[in-house]
N, C-alpha and C positions, 0 to 999 in steps of 0.2 A: 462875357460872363453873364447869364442871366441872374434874373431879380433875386433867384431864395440865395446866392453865393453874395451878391450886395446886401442882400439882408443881415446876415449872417456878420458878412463884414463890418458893416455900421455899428451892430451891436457890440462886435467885440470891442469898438473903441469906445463904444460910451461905457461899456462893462469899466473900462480905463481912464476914461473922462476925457478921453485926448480927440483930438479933432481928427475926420479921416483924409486921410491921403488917398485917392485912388492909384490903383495901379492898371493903367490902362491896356486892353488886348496887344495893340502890337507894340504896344513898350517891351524891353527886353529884362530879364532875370538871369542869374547867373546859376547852374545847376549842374549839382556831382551826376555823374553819369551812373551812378548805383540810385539813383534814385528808383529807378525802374525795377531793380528788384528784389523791392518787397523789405528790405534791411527797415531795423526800427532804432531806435527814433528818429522821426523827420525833425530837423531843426532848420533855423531861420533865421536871417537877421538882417535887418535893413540897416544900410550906413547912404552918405549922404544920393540925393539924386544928380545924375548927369545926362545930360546928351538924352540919347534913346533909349535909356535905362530906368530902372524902379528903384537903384539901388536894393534890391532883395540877393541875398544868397541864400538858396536851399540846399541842404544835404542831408544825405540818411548816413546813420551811426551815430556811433557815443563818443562825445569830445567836440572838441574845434576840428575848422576841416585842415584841410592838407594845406599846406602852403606851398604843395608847386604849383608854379603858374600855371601846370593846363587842368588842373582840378575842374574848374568849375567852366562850365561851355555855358555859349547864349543860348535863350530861350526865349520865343516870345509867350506873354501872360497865357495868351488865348488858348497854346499847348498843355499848360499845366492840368485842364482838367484829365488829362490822358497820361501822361508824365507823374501827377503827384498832387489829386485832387485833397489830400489832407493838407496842403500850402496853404490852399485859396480861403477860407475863412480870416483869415490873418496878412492878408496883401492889404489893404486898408492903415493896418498900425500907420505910424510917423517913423520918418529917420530914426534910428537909436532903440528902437524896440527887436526883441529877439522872442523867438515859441519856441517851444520843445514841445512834441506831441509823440504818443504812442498809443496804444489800445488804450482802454480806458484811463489816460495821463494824459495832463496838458499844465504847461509853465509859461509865463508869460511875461515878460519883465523889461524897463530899462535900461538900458547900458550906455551910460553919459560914454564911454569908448567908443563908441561907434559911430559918434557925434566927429570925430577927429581925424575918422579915417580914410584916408585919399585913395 
């Protein structure tokens, strides 16, 4: 990731006051396979980290994502600017934080849930 997407990043968490977590290139993310095309709104949500993961899942559409297991495939961060560069401002949050984003909309919030989830 170059410097204006860490920019970017930093700020959104001090916009939040929360301390940033990096999410680093070949760390992995977990991502709906529609992300690619073009479906709004991208949403987000970090639950805890493992292994060689950010704990991130992205996905485009409205609602939660799917709960079949093969929903979401690995990705590494360094993909996303090609994959779903509206992600990457927001890889920074902590554990437990979620985005929704779309054309001119953006939510950002909390969720002690995500804090619990294996």
């Amino acid at each position: 990731m170059d410097t204006v997407w860490q920019t970017l990043q930093i700020e959104i968490c001090h916009r939040f006051s929360v301390k940033p977590v990096p999410s680093l290139p070949d760390l992995k993310v977990g991502v709906s396979l529609n992300l690619k095309d073009g479906i709004q709104p991208i949403n987000g949500m970090r639950c805890q980290i493992e292994g060689d993961t950010t704990g991130w899942y992205i996905w485009a559409g409205e609602g939660d994502p799917s709960t079949d297991p093969d929903y979401f495939v690995p990705l590494h961060v360094e993909h996303l600017e090609t994959w779903c560069p509206q992600a990457i401002p927001y890889l920074q949050l902590p554990s437990g934080w979620r985005f929704l984003v779309a054309p001119d909309y953006e939510d950002i919030w909390f969720d002690e849930s995500l804090m619990n989830e294996q």
